[in-house]
C-alpha positions in Angstrom: -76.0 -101.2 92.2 -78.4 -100.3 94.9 -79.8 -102.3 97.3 -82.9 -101.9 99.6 -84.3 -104.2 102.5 -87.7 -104.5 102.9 -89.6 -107.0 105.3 -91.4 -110.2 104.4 -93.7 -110.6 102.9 -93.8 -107.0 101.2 -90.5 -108.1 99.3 -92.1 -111.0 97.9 -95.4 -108.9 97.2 -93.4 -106.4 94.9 -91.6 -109.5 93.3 -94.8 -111.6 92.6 -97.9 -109.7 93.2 -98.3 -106.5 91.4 -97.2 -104.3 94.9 -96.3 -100.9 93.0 -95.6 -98.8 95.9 -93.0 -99.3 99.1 -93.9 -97.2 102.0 -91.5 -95.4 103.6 -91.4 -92.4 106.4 -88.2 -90.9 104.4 -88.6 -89.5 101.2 -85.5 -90.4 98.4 -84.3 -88.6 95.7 -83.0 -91.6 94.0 -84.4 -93.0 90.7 -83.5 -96.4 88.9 -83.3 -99.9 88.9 -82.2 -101.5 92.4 -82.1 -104.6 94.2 -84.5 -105.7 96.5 -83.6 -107.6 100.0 -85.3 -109.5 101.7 -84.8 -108.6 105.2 -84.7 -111.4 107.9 -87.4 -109.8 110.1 -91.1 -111.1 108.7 -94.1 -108.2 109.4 -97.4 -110.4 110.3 -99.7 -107.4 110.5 -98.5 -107.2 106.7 -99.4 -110.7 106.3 -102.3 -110.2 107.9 -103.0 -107.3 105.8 -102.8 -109.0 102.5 -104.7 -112.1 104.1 -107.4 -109.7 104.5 -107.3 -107.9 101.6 -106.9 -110.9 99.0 -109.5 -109.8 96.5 -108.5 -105.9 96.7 -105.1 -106.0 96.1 -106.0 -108.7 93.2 -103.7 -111.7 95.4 -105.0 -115.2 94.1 -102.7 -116.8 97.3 -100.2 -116.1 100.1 -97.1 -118.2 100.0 -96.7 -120.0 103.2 -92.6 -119.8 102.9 -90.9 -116.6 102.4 -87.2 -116.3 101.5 -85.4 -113.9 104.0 -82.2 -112.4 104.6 -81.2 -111.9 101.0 -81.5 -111.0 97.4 -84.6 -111.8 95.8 -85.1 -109.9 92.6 -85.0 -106.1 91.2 -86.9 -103.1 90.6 -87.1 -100.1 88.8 -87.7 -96.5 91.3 -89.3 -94.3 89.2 -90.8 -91.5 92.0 -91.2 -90.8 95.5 -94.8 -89.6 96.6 -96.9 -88.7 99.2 -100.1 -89.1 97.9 -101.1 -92.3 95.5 -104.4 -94.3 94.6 -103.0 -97.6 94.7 -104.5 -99.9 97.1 -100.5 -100.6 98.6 -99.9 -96.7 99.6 -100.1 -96.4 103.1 -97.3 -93.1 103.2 -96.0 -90.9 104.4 -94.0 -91.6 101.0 -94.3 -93.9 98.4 -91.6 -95.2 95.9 -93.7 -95.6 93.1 -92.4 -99.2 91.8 -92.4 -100.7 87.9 -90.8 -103.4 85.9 -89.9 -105.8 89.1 -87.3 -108.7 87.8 -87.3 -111.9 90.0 -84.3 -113.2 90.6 -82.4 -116.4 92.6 -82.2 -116.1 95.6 -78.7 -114.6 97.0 -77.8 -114.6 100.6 -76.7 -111.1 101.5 -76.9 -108.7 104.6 -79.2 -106.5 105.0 -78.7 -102.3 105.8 -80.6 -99.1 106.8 -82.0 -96.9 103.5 -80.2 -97.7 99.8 -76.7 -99.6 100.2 -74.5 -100.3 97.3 -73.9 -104.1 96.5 -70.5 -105.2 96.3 -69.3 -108.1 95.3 
């Protein structure tokens, strides 16, 4: 299966609170279910973001913890755009996200664009 990283706390945000786009500056032609990894490095302007923007992205809270460096859950790709309404686009592309499955959390490291799990 696929794998992706993506930064705290956007990982957790596709997981548990309705983000249905990841930004990207590379466009994919992949479509499907993948795992999502939660990289070790945290983005605080995206905290920040979502701190701000509570009520318009429809966030009741912000965790204060963040699980990082692993596998936290999946989700199914099901286009690549570069031009969206939802309040998470930000481009130049956006994997438009459904169906996300949390998962346990399992440890894993972390790679550039999709990476096949193994093992």
């Amino acid at each position: 299966m696929k794998i992706l990283s993506i930064q705290q706390p956007w990982a957790w945000a596709i997981m548990e609170a309705g983000k249905d786009i990841e930004n990207r500056t590379w466009s994919t032609k992949f479509r499907g279910r993948f795992l999502v990894h939660a990289s070790k490095k945290f983005d605080r302007a995206g905290f920040l973001f979502m701190f701000d923007n509570l009520d318009r992205l429809g966030i009741k809270s912000l965790p204060l913890y963040y699980e990082r460096g692993g596998i936290i859950g999946s989700v199914e790709l099901i286009d690549c755009v570069q031009n969206h309404s939802s309040p998470w686009f930000a481009g130049p592309y956006g994997f438009i996200l459904s169906n996300p499955k949390p998962m346990d959390f399992t440890p894993c490291e972390g790679a550039l664009g999709f990476f096949d799990f193994i093992i």
